[in-house]
N, C-alpha and C positions, 0 to 999 in steps of 0.2 A: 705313532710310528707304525710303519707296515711290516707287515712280515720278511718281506726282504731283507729292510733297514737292519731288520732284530736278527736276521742271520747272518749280515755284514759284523755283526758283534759277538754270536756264538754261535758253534757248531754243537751236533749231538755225539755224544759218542757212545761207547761202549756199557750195559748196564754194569754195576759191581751188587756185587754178595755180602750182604751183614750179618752172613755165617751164623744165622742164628738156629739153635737144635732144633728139627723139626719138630711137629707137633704140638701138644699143649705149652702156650705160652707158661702158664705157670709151674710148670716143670721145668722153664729151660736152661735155669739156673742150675737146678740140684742135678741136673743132666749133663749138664758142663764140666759142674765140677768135677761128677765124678769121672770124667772121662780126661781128665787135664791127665797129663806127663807130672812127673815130680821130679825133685833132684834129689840126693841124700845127702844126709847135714855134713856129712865127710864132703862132700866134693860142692857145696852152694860157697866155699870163702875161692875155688877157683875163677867164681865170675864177679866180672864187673859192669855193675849197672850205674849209670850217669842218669840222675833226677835234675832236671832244670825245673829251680820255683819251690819256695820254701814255706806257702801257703799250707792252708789244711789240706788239699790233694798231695802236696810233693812233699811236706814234713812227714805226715800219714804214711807213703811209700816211702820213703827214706827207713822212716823208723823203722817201716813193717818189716824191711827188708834186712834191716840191718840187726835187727832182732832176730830173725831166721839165719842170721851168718853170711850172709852173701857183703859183699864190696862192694862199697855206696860208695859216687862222687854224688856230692850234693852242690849245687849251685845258687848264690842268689845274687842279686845286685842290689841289695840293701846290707846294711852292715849289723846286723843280727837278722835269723830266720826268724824271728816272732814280729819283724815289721810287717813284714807280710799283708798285702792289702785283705786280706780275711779277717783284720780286726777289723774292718768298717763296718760289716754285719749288725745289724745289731735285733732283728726283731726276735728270731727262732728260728728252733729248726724240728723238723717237722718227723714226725715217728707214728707206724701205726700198731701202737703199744695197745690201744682202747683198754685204756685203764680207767674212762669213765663211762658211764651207763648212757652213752649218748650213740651211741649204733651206730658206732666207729668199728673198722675193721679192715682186713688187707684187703678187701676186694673193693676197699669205698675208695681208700687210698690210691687203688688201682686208674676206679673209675675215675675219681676227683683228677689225677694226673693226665690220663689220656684226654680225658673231655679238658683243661684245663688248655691243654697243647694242642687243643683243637685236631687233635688225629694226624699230625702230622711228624708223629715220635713214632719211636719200638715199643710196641706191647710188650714184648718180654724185658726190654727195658726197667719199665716202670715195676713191672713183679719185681725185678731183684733187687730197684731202689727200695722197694716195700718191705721185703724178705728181710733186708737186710739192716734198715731203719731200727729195727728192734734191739742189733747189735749192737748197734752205733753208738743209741743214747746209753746204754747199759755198757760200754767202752770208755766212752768219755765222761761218766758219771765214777769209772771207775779210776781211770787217770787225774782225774783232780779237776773237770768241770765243774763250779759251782752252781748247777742248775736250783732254779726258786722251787722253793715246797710249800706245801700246804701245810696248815698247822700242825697236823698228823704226823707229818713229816716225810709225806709220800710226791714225790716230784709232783710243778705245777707246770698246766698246761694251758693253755689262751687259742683263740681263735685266730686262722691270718685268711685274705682272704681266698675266693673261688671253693669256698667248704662251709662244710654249715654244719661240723662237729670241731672239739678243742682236742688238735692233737699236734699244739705247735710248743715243745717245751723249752725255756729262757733263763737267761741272765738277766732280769731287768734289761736294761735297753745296751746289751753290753753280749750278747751273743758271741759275735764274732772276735770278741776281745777274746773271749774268756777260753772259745775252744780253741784258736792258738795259742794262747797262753799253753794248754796241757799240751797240744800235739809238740809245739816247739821243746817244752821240757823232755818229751819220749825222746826228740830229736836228739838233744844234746845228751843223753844217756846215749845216744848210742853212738855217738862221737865222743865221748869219754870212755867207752870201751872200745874205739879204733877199728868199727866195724862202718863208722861212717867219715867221710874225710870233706869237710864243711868249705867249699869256696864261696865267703863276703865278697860285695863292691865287684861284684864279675858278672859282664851279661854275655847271654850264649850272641851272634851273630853268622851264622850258619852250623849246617847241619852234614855230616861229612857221609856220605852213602857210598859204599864200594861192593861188589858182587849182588848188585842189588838188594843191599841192607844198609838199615842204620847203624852206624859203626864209631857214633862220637862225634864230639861239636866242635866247634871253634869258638875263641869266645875272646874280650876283652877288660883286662882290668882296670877299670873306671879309676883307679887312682893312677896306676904308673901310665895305663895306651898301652900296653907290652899286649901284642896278641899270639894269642897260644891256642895249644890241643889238646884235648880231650880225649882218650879212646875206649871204648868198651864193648859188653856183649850185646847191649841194647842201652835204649836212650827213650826215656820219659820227659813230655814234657807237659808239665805244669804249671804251665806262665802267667796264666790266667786271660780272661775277656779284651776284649780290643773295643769295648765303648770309650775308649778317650778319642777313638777317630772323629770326635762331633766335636774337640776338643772341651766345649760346654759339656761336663759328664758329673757323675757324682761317683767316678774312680777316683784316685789319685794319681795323681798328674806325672808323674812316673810311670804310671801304667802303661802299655804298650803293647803292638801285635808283632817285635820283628820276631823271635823268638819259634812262633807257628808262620808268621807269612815264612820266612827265612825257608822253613823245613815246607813251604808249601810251594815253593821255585825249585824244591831240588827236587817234586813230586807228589807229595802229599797231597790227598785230595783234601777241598773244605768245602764242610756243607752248610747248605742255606745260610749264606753271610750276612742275607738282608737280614735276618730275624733280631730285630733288636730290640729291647724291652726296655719303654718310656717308663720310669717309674710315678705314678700319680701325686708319690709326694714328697716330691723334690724341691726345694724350694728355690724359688722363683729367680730369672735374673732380673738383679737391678740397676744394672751398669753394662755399658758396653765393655767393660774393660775388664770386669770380672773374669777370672782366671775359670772358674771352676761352677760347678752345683751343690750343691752340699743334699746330704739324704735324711732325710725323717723319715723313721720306722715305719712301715704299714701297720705293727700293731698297734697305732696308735687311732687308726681306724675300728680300732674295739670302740673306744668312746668317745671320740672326737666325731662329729657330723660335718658333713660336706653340701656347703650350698653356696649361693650365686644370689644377687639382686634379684628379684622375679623382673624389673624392670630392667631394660637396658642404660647404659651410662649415668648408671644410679651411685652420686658421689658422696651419699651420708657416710658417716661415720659404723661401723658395722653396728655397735649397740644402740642407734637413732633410727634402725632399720623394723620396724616391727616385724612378730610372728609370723604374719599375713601377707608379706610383703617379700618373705624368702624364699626362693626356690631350693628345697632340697633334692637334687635333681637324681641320683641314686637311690634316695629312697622312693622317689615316684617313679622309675623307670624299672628299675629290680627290684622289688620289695621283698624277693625271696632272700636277697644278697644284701639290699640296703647298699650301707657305707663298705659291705665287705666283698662288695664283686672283684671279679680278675681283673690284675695290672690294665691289660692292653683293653678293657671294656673300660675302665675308671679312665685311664687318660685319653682315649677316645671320647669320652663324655665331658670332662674337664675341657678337652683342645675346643669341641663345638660350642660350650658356653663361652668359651675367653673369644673365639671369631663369633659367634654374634652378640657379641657388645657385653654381655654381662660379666667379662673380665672385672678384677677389684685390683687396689694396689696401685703407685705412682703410676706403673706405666698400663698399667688394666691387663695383666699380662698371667694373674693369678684366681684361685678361688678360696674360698674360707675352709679352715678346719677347726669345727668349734668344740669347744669343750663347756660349755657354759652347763649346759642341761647334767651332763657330768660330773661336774665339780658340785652341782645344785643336788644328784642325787645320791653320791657317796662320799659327797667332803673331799677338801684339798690334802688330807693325809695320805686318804686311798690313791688318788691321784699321783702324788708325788711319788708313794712305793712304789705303784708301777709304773712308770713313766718319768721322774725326776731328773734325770742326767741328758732328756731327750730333750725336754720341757730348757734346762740351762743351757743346753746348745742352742735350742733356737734363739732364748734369749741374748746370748753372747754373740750370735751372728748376724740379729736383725735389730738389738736394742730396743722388744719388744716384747711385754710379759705375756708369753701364753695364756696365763690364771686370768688375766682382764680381760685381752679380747683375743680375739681369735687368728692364728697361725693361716699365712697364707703362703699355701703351696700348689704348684703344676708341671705337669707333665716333664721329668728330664730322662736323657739320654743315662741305662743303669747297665744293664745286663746283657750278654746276647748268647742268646741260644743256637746262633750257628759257630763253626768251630770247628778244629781236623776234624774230615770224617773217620771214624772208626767202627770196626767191627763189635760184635758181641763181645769179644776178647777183651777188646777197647786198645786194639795194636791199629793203626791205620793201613792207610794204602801202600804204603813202604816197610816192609817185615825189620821187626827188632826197633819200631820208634811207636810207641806208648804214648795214648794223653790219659790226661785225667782233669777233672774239676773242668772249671768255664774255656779251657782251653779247646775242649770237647766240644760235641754237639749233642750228646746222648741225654735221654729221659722230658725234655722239657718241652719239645717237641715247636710249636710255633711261638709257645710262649708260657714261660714259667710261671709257676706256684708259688707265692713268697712263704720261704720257710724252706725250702728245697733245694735252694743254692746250696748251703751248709750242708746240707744232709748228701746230695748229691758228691760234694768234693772228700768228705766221710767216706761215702760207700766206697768212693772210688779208692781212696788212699789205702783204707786201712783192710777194707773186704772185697775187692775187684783185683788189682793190679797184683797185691803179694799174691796170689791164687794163678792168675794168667800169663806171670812173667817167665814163672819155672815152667809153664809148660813148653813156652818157647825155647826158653835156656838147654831144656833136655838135651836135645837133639846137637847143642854145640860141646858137647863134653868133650876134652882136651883140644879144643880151639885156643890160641893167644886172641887178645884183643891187638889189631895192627899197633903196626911201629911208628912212631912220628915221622918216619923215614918215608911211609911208604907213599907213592904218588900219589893216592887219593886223598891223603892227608896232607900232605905239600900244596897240593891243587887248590884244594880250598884255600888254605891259609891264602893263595895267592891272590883267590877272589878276593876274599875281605879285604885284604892289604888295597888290594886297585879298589873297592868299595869307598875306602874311607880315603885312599887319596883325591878321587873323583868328587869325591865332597867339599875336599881342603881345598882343592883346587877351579871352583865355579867363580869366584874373583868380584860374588855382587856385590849390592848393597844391603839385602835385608835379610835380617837374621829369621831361622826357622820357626820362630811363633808366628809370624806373620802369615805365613805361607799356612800353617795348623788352622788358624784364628779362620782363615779364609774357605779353609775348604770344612771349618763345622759347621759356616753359615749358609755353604751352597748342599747338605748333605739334610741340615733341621729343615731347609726348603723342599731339597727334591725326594728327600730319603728318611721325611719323620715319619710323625707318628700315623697322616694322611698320606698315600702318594698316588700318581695317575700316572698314566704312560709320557705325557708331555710333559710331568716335572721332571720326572726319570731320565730321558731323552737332552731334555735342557743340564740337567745338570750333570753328565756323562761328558756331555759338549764342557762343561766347565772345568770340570775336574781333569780333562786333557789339557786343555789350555794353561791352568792353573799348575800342574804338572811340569808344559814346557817352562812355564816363567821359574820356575824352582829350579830349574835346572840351568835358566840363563841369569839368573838374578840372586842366586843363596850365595849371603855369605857368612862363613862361620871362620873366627877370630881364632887362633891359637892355632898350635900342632895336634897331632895325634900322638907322641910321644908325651903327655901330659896330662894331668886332671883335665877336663877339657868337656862342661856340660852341654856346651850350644853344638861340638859334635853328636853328641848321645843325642840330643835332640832330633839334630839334624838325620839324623840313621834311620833314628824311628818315623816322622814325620815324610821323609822317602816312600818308606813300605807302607805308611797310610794312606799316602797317594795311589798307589797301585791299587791296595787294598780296598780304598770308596767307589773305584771304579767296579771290582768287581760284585761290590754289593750293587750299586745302582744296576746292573746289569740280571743280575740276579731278581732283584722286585721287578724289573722289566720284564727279564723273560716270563714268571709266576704271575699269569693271567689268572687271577683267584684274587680275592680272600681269604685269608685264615690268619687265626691268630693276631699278633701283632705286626701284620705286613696287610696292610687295610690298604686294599686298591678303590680309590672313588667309583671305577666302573661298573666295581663288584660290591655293592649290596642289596639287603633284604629293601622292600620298602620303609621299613620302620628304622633301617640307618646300622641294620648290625651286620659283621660283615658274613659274607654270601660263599661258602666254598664250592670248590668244584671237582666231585672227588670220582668224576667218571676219567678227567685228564689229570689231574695233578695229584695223586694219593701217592705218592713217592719224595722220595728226599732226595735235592738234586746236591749230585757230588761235585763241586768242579775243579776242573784242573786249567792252570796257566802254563799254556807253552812258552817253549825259551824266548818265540818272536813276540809273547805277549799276546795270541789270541786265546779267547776261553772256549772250552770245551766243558759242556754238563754232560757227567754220569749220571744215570736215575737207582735209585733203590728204592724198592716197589714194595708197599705198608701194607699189612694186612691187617683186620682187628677180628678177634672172634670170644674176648672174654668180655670184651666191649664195644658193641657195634658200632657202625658208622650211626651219627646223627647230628643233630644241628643242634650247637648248644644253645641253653635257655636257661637264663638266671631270672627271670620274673616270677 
């Protein structure tokens, strides 16, 4: 595509400010703080803050908040806050405690994140995920996290990968379980002292802005269809990641983007949408028809090895296959990293052995993860303590014993590290609307750290958000939150109302999975783990097209006055339309390499990818006009505790 083409599709616009304290990055935190507004515990029960998302970000702020006395609406669309897709976690989460003698420390931490994100995060970012790490695990250790110990009795910690010290500490293969388990109990202590007021089965669908603030949501309750308002002094949202746009993801299937796209129509900028993080070990699809991906832990790349047939359309049985005969292609490529290189390098490596030929598995579509040499050098007990619940899920989902042969998994659609943009604060483009956790784009830069999800939605809940909310709150001291009366809050209401009629009323034939199912096969084509300008291009063309027929062809059963799931579908499945376009457009525009947004144009000779940090050292913010063209913001990176360079895991 020519440059023309690519400005028929975005304009530039204006740069923005990520407000971050001048100077020493690693001061800019304790610089921050101290410089916040406060409120006093007399006067925090007069405001009302509204958390949408009851994961470890929004339980985390919920709690935090409602423990300092302020007036929480909490929001979820699951029917307790501990569903919350943050149980799905499951390897660690990442702290730079260096509590072992392994020359671990905040600056490795530092450096491990920014070079991890391939330089395309906030330096001071990543300090106050690091800063702040240390609180975290010593928080949620103190709340009732059951992290693993050492005999001693001193927390244990494991390796994850893109580091090459142990400072990832766990619940057996149950992370994610176990830190919402505690955040959700804080939660509900503080909805039993009536400082937090808990809405089940309600999803926000827009975002209500009046004097240029966030002022409250709109939302619908998935049981009765009754839609209603919300008002407050600010509005947090926590909704978490939008990888189910591939619809093939290893979220759950509930997951969804209207929540932030919603609040990204009424303003909101979002940055680097394309950055989406393949996770390496996903396991494989084996059906057209399969719903979903399911995820196996990256720590399980402590002792499980990753290889390939050295021969191509080699159809032996894995254990027929000799020594000699396998390519361990992470160990021969990174030997500094082995099995434990970064996500977006692991399934860049896995995608090029499955396309030329050395895929395994019915459809060759996968690679080995072996545990053989493992089991051989510390016995199937050790094995099982650490890995057992991961080891019976695979079993239970493939009918296959990991202990005999070996787990085959590849590349699936997990995480994404673009997300509202926000400031240092972590308030976006629109004053008084808050993100936190994956709804974010902060700390992860072009591509995450496994172990740092968790810790990231941490920091944010429990030591970011209570800290930057009152500052904002200060300055509204005897403000009301508007009236349901008032036209900004009617107006909306009126959108979503004609939203969801406009749904009921398209009169096709196919129901909204189809329309999903279709655009996550044109997005793994144009918008995976590889992309070029002419996939990019081709599938922009599709995803319009794709677009019109949803809109002449959806049909959804029932009323809106009702439980009514093929609407909820339908709503979401809409804004992921809009949504794939403006990623593809986004990797379009990002003439580079980084991270995991691998452009075929751009790389090394040796196949890694090639940044270009004289044009694209900034994080592009965009914004969608009401007509639907995109306009990118830039916000311009700097690094000076860790310079620019080209990362190298060999």
């Amino acid at each position: 595509m020519n440059s023309f083409e690519l400005d028929d599709l975005r304009s530039i616009g204006t740069p923005v400010d990520g407000k971050v304290p001048a100077g020493d990055p690693e001061t800019a935190w304790p610089t921050r703080k101290l410089d916040y507004k406060l409120v006093s515990p007399l006067n925090r029960r007069k405001f009302t803050v509204i958390v949408v998302g009851t994961g470890l970000a929004g339980a985390a702020c919920a709690a935090s908040l409602g423990e300092l006395g302020y007036h929480v609406e909490s929001f979820t669309f699951h029917d307790a806050p501990r569903r919350a897709h943050s149980v799905a976690a499951q390897g660690g989460i990442n702290a730079a405690r260096a509590r072992k003698v392994d020359n671990d420390s905040l600056a490795r931490f530092v450096k491990d994140t920014v070079k991890g994100g391939d330089f395309r995060g906030r330096e001071a970012d990543c300090f106050r995920l690091a800063e702040e790490s240390v609180r975290v695990i010593d928080h949620m250790n103190a709340i009732g996290a059951p992290f693993a110990r050492e005999y001693g009795g001193t927390l244990a910690t494991r390796s994850f990968g893109g580091v090459q010290v142990s400072r990832t500490y766990y619940t057996r293969g149950q992370t994610g379980q176990q830190l919402q388990i505690a955040s959700s109990q804080a939660l509900q202590r503080q909805i039993a002292a009536g400082t937090v007021n808990l809405h089940t089965r309600t999803e926000m669908l827009d975002l209500i802005v009046s004097d240029g603030r966030a002022q409250g949501i709109v939302t619908r309750d998935l049981v009765t269809g009754e839609i209603g308002a919300t008002t407050g002094h600010a509005v947090v949202l926590a909704s978490g990641g939008y990888g189910t746009v591939f619809h093939k993801s290893t979220l759950a299937k509930n997951s969804n983007a209207t929540a932030a796209w919603r609040a990204h129509r009424r303003g909101a900028l979002i940055a680097s949408p394309s950055f989406i993080q393949f996770h390496p070990t996903a396991l494989p699809v084996n059906s057209e028809w399969q719903s979903k991906t399911i995820l196996m832990s990256e720590s399980l790349r402590n002792d499980g090895r990753i290889w390939v047939p050295a021969k191509p359309g080699d159809d032996r049985e894995p254990g027929d296959i000799p020594e000699n005969e396998r390519d361990y292609y992470l160990e021969r490529k990174y030997p500094a990293f082995g099995n434990l290189s970064p996500r977006d390098v692991s399934s860049r490596a896995a995608r090029e052995q499955i396309d030329s030929g050395h895929g395994v598995g019915p459809l060759k579509n996968s690679v080995y993860l072996d545990f053989r040499d493992a089991l051989a050098r510390l016995g199937r007990k050790t094995i099982e303590e650490r890995y057992g619940n991961l080891f019976s899920m695979y079993r239970d989902a493939t009918s296959e014993d990991p202990y005999t042969v070996p787990m085959r998994i590849a590349p699936g659609a997990h995480f994404t590290m673009g997300g509202l943009w926000n400031d240092y604060d972590q308030m976006t483009s629109i004053p008084g609307l808050f993100v936190g956790g994956e709804a974010g784009w902060g700390y992860h830069g072009a591509n995450r750290l496994g172990a740092n999800s968790l810790l990231s939605a941490c920091v944010d809940g429990w030591f970011t958000l209570p800290y930057a909310i009152p500052n904002y709150l200060a300055p509204l001291l005897g403000s009301a939150p508007l009236e349901l009366s008032d036209p900004a809050v009617t107006s909306t209401l009126s959108d979503v109302s004609g939203r969801v009629d406009l749904l009921l009323s398209v009169g096709g034939t196919h129901g909204p999975d189809r329309f999903h199912r279709q655009l996550g096969e044109i997005l793994y084509a144009g918008c995976g783990v590889t992309r070029t300008a002419e996939g990019l291009t081709k599938a922009i063309s599709e995803i319009r097209a794709l677009r019109g027929d949803f809109w002449s062809n959806l049909r959804v059963a029932g009323s809106g006055n009702q439980f009514n799931q093929e609407l909820e579908r339908a709503g979401r499945v809409a804004d992921f339309l809009e949504l794939a376009e403006l990623m593809c457009v986004d990797a379009l525009d990002r003439d580079e390499s980084c991270g995991a947004h691998f452009r075929a144009e751009h790389q090394t000779p040796d196949g890694e990818a090639q940044r270009n940090d004289k044009d694209w050292c900034f994080v592009s913010a965009w914004e969608t006009a009401k007509d639907g063209r995109h306009i990118r913001h830039d916000e311009p990176l700097s690094f000076t505790a860790v310079p620019l360079q080209t990362r190298n895991y060999v």
